[in-house]
FIPA-596225 format. One record per residue (C-alpha): x, y, z; residue in three letters. Coordinates in steps of 0.5 Angstrom, whole numbers, padded with zeros to 4 digits, always signed. Layout:
<pts>
XYZala/...
</pts>
This chain:
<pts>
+0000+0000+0000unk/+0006+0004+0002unk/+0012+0005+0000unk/+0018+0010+0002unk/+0025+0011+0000unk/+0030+0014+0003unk/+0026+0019+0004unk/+0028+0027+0007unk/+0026+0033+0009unk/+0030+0038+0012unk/+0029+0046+0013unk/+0034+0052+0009unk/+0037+0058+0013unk/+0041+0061+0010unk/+0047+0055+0007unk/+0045+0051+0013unk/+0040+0045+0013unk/+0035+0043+0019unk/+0035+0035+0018unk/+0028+0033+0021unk/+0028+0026+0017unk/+0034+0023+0013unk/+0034+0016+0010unk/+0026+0013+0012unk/+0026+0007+0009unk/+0019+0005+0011unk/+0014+0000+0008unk/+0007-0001+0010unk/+0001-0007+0008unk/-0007-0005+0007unk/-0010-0007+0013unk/-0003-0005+0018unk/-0004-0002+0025unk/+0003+0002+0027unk/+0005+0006+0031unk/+0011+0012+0030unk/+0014+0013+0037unk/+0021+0017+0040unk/+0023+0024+0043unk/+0020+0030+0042unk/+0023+0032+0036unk/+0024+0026+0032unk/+0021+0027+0027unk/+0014+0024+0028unk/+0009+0028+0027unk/+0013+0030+0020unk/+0013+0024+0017unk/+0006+0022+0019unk/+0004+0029+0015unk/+0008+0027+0008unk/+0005+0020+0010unk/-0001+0024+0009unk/+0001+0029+0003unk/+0000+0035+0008unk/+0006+0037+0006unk/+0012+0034+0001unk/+0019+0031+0002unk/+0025+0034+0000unk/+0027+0028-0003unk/+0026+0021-0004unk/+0021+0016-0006unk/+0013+0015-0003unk/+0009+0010-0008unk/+0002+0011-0005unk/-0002+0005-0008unk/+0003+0005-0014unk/+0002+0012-0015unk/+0008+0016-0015unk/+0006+0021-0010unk/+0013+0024-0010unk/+0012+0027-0017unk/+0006+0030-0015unk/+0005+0038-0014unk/+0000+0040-0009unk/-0006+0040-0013unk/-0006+0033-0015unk/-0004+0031-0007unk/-0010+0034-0005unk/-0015+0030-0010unk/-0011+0023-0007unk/-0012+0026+0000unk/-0020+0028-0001unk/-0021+0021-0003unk/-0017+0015+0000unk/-0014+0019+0007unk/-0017+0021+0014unk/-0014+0025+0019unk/-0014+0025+0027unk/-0011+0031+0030unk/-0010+0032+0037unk/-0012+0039+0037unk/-0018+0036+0034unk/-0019+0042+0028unk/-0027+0042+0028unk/-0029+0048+0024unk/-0032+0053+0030unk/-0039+0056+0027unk/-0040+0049+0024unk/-0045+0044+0028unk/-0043+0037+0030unk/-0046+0035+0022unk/-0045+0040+0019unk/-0037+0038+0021unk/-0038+0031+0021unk/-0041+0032+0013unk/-0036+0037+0011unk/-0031+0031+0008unk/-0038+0028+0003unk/-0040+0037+0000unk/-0031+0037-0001unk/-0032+0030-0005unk/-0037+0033-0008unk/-0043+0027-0006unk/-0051+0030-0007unk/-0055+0031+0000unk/-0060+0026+0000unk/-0053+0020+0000unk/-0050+0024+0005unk/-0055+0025+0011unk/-0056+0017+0012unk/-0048+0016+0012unk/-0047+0022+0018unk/-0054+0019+0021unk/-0050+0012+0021unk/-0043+0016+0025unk/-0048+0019+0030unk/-0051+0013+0032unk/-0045+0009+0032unk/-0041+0014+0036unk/-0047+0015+0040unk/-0048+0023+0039unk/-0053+0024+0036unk/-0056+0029+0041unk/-0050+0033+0040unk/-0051+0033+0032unk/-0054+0041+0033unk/-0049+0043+0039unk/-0042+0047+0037unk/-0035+0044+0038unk/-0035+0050+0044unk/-0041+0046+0048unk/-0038+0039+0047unk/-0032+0037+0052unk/-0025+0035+0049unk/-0028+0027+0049unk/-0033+0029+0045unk/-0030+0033+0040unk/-0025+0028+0038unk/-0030+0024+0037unk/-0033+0029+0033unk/-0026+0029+0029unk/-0026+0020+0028unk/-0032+0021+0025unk/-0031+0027+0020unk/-0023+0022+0018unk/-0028+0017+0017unk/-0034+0019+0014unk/-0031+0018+0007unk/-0029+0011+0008unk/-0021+0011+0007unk/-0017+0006+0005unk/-0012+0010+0011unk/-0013+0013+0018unk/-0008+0018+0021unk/-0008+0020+0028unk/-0002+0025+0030unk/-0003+0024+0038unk/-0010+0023+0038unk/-0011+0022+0046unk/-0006+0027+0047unk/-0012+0032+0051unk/-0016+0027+0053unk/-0017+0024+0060unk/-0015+0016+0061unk/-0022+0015+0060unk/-0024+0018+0054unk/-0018+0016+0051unk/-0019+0009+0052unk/-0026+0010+0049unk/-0022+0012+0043unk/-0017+0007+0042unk/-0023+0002+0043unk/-0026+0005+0037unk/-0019+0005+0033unk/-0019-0002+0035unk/-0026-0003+0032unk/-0024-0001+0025unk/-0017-0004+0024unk/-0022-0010+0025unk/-0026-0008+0020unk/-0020-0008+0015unk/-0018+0000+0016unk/-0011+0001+0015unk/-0008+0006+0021unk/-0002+0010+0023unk/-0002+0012+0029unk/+0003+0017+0033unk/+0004+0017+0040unk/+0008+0017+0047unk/+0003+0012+0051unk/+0006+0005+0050unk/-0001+0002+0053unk/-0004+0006+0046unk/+0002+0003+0042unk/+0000-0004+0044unk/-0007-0003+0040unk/-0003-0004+0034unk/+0001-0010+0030unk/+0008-0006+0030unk/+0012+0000+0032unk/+0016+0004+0029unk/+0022+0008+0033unk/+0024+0015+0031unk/+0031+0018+0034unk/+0034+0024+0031unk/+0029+0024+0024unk/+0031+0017+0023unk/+0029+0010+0024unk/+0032+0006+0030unk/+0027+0001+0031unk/+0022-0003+0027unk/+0018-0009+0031unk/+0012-0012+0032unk/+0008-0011+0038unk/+0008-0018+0039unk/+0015-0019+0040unk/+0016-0014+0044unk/+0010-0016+0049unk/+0014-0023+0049unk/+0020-0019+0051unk/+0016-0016+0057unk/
</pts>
């Protein structure tokens, strides 16, 4: 599903270059769950956006179902994003003066899908995310759980070969992110491909693999089961 290739990504000053990521090799099979762990600074979050053709490598290869991604400009990305990604955030993004619908439905009006198939597949997140009476409120009236899972409904609504989640229980409370994590693990079940960035080892073990940066580079790249038997 994924492929990436020596793949960097730095920043210029002047003559100087700020590495983020250098040498990622990195292949990743429709159906994975994996997580990306390391420091602050490692390069997580990076990775994770240019996985999400949110921003682009500086050099390298990124084959995405065969597509060439790294030949593509912004545009193009952007069409590819529209139709086979989903994204969670940790600051959530909902649109403020937007309602719960009407956030949830946002992904369906920018694919250009009618009305009348939208309302039953937002109807069918509200229900399955047990917020239908939220449907009216706006992201201010809703708690930091309710939000979030306001933005897995709005990654999911689209049905996505791909879910990507950049700390997505970063400021929620144990409870609410358990909660999360739960429903992660119900749509990898279901087949959903997810790459997941967190610092929480109980998050990371929701997945088959874990992936280490340290310094913009990989370190480490295990499967969770192995780790489990080491512990």
């Amino acid at each position: 599903m994924i492929q990436l290739k020596n793949l960097e990504r730095y920043y210029k000053s002047g003559f100087q270059k700020s590495w983020v990521l250098k040498g990622i090799n990195l292949d990743v099979k429709q159906g994975e769950f994996i997580t990306i762990m390391g420091d602050s600074g490692a390069g997580k979050s990076t990775l994770l956006q240019i996985i999400g053709m949110l921003d682009a490598a500086n050099n390298g290869e990124y084959n995405f179902f065969d597509e060439e991604v790294h030949r593509f400009n912004e545009r193009k990305r952007t069409e590819l994003y529209k139709h086979y990604i989903g994204f969670v955030f940790q600051a959530y993004h909902l649109i403020d003066d937007l309602t719960v619908y009407e956030n949830i439905e946002t992904p369906l009006i920018y694919r250009g899908i009618k009305s009348k198939e939208r309302k039953p597949m937002v109807a069918e997140l509200l229900d399955r995310f047990n917020i239908v009476a939220k449907k009216d409120l706006f992201p201010d009236q809703l708690s930091g759980g309710q939000q979030q899972l306001v933005g897995l409904a709005r990654a999911i609504i689209g049905k996505p070969k791909l879910l990507l989640a950049d700390e997505p229980t970063g400021n929620l409370h144990t409870k609410q992110g358990e909660e999360i994590m739960k429903l992660f693990k119900e749509l990898h079940a279901e087949g959903m491909t997810i790459i997941q960035v967190t610092h929480s080892e109980k998050n990371a073990q929701y997945g088959d693999r874990i992936i280490y940066l340290e310094d913009g580079y990989v370190r480490e790249d295990k499967n969770v089961s192995e780790l489990l038997e080491e512990n």
